[in-house]
Wavefront OBJ file of the C-alpha trace (Angstrom):
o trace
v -114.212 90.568 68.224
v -115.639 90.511 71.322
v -117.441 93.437 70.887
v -118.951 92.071 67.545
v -120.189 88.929 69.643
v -121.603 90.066 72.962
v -123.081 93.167 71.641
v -123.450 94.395 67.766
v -124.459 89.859 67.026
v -125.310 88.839 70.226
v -128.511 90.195 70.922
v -131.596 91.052 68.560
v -132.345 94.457 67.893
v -135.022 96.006 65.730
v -132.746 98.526 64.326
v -129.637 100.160 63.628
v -130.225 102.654 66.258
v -131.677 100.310 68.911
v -127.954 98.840 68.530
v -126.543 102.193 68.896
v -128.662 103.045 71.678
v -127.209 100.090 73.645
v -123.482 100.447 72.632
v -122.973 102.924 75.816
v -124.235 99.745 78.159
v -122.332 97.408 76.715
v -119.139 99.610 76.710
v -119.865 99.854 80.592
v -120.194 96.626 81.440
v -117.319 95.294 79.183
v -115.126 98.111 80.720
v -115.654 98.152 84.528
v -117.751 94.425 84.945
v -116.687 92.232 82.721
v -113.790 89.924 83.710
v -110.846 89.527 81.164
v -108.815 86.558 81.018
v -105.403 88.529 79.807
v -105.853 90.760 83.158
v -106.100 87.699 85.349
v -109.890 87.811 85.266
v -110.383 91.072 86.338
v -112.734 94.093 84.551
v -110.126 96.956 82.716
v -111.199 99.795 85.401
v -109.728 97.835 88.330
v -106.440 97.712 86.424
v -106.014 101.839 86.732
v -104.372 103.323 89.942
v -106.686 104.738 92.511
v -105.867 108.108 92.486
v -107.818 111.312 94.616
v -110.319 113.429 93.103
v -110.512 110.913 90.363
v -113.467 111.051 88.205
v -113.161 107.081 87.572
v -113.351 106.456 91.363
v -117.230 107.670 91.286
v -118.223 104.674 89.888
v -121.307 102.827 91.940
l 1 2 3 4 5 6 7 8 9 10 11 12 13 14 15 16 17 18 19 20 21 22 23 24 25 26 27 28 29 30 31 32 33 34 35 36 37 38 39 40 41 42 43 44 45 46 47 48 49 50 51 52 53 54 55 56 57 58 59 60
């Protein structure tokens, strides 16, 4: 649902691949920005453990 609402409803695109286009953004954000309020208000990527030479720990 939430996906429905902040990103395929919520905004106004011209076109079906305009909407595509910004599905990789919106995955971002909703992933690693985006605070949950099941986590205790915290983005999903800041639940995982911190681990060397981790790919996921590259994030800016």
């Amino acid at each position: 649902q939430s996906a429905l609402r902040e990103w395929a409803y919520g905004w106004t695109y011209q076109n079906s691949e305009q909407r595509r286009q910004a599905l990789h953004s919106w995955q971002h954000h909703y992933n690693w920005h985006r605070p949950h309020h099941g986590i205790g208000r915290v983005p999903p990527m800041s639940r995982l453990p911190v681990l060397r030479n981790n790919l996921l720990t590259a994030h800016s």
